[in-house]
N, C-alpha and C positions, 0 to 999 in steps of 0.2 A: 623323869617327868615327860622328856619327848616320846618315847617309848612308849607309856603309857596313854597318853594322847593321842599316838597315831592309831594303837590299840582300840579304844573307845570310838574313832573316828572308825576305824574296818568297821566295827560293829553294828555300828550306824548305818553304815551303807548297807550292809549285808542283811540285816534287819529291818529296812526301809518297805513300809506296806506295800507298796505300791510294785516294790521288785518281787517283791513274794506272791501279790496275787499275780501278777505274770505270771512267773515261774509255776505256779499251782494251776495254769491253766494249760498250759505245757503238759502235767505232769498227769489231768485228768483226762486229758486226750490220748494220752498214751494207756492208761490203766484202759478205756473204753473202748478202744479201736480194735484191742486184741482179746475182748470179752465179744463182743461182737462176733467177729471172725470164726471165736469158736463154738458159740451158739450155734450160728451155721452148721459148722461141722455136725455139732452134736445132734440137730434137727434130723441131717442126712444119716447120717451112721442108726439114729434110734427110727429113721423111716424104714431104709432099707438092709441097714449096715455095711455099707460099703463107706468106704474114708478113712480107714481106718487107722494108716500111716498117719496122714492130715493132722489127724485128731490128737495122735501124740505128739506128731510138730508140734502143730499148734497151742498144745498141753505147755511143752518144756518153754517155748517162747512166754507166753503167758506167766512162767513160774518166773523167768529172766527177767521180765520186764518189773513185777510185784517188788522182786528182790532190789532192783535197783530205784524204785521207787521209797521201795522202805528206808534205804540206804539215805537218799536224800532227803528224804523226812527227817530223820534221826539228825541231821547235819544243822538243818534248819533247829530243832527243836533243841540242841547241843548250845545254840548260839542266839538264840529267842523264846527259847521255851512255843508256846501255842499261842501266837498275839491274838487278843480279843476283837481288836481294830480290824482283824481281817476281813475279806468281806464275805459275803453269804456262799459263791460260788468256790473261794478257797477252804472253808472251814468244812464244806461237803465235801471236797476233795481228800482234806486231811483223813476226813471218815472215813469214805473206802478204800484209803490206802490202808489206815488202820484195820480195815475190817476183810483186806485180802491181804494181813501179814497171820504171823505164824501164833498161836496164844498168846504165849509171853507177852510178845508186846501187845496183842490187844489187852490181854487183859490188867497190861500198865497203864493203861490210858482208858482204861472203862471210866475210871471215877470222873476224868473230866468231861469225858462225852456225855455220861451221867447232865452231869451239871453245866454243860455248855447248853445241851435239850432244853432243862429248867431255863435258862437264859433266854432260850429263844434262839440263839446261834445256830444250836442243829436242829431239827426236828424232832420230834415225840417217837417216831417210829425209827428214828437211826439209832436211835441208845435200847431202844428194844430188841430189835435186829441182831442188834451187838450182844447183847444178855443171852439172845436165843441161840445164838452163834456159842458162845462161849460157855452155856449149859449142854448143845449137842456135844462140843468138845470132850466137855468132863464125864459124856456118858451121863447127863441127866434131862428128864423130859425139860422139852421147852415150853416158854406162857402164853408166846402170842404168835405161833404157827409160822414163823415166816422161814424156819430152815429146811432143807428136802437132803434125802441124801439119793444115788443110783444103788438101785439093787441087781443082782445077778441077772437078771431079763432090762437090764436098759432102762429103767422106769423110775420117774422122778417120783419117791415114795416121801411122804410129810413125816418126819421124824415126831415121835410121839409126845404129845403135850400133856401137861399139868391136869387141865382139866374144857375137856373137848364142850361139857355144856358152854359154861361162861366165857370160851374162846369168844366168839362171837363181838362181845361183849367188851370183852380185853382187846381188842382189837381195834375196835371203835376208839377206846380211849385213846389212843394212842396215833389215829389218824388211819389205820389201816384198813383197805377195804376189806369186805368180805370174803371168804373162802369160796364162794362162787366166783366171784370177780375177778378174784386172785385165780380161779383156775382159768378161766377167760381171759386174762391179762397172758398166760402162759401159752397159751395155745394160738391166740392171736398173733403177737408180736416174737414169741420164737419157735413157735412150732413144736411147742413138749409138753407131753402130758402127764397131768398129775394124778398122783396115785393118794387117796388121805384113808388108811385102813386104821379103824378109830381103836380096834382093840388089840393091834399093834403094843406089844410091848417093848421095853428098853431091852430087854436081853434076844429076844428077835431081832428086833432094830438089829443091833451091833453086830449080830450074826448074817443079815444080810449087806450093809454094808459094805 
């Protein structure tokens, strides 16, 4: 029984909202600071191309930091499952660590991102993000335009979507600006330009890539 009790008690602690949104703030600072970093790189390298060491530093650190985020998520979620109670800036944290982990596990944790969205916890456009992410994966068009992959000239191309009228559209619902805005959003704040070739197909795609 004491055993047990002290058990329940770790759990307690370790589970305590309040230590988790900490730790999540921690943990969001670390995933953004070296997304950052390497935007930079990536702005200079597709300006001029020079950085090109940088870039893969900066590439492999990025991959380190993901992996060890993932790691600790996984710890968390082992010993609390996804608390609802968390608060708005922890539960977007969970997201992109989910959504800079490897398929698998995103696509173990789509259903409740899915339905944390309906909740209101995450956003309309983070469980879409995530859909569109994990249709490029499988080699299928995506619905609501937000993945790009690099093609062989440096150039941040829109991986081909469902149905390029009603994107617009689909988009909307879901919170997301527009395809203009979205290219403006890009160009302004990290200096990359987008490419959206609408008759683009899937088997091109993957062959540029």
């Amino acid at each position: 029984i004491s055993l047990l009790l002290t058990s329940i008690s770790l759990q307690a602690q370790h589970c305590n909202i309040d230590s988790l949104n900490a730790r999540f703030v921690t943990m969001k600072q670390k995933d953004q600071d070296i997304r950052k970093e390497l935007m930079k790189a990536v702005s200079q390298y597709q300006k001029d191309g020079s950085g090109q060491i940088n870039l893969l530093t900066l590439s492999g650190k990025m991959q380190a930091q993901d992996q060890q985020n993932q790691e600790e998520l996984l710890a968390i979620f082992e010993g609390c499952s996804w608390p609802v109670a968390l608060n708005e800036e922890s539960h977007s944290t969970i997201y992109l660590i989910l959504q800079h982990s490897p398929d698998a596990l995103m696509r173990q944790h789509y259903p409740t991102v899915k339905a944390y969205a309906k909740k209101g916890l995450l956003a309309p456009d983070d469980a879409a993000t995530m859909y569109d992410r994990l249709q490029m994966n499988a080699g299928l068009p995506q619905r609501y335009g937000t993945q790009t992959f690099s093609d062989s000239q440096n150039r941040n191309q829109i991986w081909p979507v469902e149905n390029a009228e009603k994107l617009e559209d689909l988009r909307k619902s879901v919170g997301l600006p527009t395809m203009e805005a979205y290219f403006q959003i890009a160009r302004d704040s990290f200096k990359v330009e987008m490419v959206w070739d609408k008759t683009l197909s899937i088997a091109e795609a993957k062959k540029m890539k």
